[in-house]
C-alpha positions as CSV (number, residue, x, y, z in Angstrom):
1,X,69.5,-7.3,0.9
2,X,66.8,-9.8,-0.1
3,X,64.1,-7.8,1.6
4,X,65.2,-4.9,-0.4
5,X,65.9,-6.9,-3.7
6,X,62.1,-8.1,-3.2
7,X,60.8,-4.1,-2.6
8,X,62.4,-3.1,-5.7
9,X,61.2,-6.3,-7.7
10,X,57.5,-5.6,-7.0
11,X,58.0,-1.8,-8.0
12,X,59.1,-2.7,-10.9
13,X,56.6,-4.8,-11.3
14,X,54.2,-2.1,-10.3
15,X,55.5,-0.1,-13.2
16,X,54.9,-2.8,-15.8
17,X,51.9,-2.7,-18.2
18,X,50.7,-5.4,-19.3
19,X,51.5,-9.1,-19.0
20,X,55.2,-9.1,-17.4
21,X,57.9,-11.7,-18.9
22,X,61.5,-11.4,-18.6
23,X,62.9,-9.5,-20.9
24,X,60.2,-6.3,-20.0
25,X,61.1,-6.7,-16.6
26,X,65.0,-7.0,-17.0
27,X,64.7,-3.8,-18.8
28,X,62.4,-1.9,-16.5
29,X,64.7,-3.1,-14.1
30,X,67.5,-1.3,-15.9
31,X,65.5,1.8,-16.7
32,X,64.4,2.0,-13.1
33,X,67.6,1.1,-11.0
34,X,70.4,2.0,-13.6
35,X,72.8,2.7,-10.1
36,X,71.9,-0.9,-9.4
37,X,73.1,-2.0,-12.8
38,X,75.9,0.2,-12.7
39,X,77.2,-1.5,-9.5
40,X,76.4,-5.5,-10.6
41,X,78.8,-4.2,-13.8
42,X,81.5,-2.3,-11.5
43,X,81.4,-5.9,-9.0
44,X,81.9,-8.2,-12.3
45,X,85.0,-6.1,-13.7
46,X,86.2,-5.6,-10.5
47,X,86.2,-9.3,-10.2
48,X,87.4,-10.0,-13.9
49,X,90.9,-7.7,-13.3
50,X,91.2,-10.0,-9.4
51,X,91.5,-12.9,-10.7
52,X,94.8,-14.9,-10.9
53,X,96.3,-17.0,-13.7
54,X,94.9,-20.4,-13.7
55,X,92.8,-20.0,-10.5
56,X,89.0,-19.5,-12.1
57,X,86.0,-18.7,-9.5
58,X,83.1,-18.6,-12.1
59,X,81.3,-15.4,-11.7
60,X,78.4,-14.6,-14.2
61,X,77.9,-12.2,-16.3
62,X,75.8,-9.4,-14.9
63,X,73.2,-10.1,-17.6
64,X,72.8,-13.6,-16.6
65,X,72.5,-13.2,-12.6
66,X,70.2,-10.1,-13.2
67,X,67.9,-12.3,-15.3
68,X,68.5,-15.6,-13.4
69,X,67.0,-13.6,-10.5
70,X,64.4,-12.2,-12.1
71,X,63.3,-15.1,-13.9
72,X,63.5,-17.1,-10.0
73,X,61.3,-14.3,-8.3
74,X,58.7,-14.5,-11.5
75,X,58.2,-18.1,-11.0
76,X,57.3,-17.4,-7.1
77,X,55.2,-15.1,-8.2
């Protein structure tokens, strides 16, 4: 999944003019994979309706991870 998380990261990337910072890749990310986004958002409610009373696992937001991500691969880039 990392190999193909990297692919779509550089085709985005690709598709970019211009200097690229977060926020233009996070949403060239979105117009470019929206079934991507569309499954990190179905995972997180999924997730949110699982969870039991007074037992927390902290999941972030899809926004945050999406962006934590991208702004991780950036810097190794």
């Amino acid at each position: 999944m990392i190999i193909e998380q990297e692919k779509k990261f550089n085709h985005v990337l690709s598709k970019i003019e211009g200097i690229a910072n977060e926020q233009s890749f996070f949403n060239m990310f979105l117009e470019t994979y929206p079934e991507d986004w569309k499954q990190l958002k179905i995972t997180f409610s999924k997730f949110k309706r699982s969870k039991q009373f007074g037992r927390t696992i902290p999941l972030p937001r899809p926004e945050q991870s999406l962006r934590k991500e991208i702004r991780q691969w950036l810097q190794k880039q």
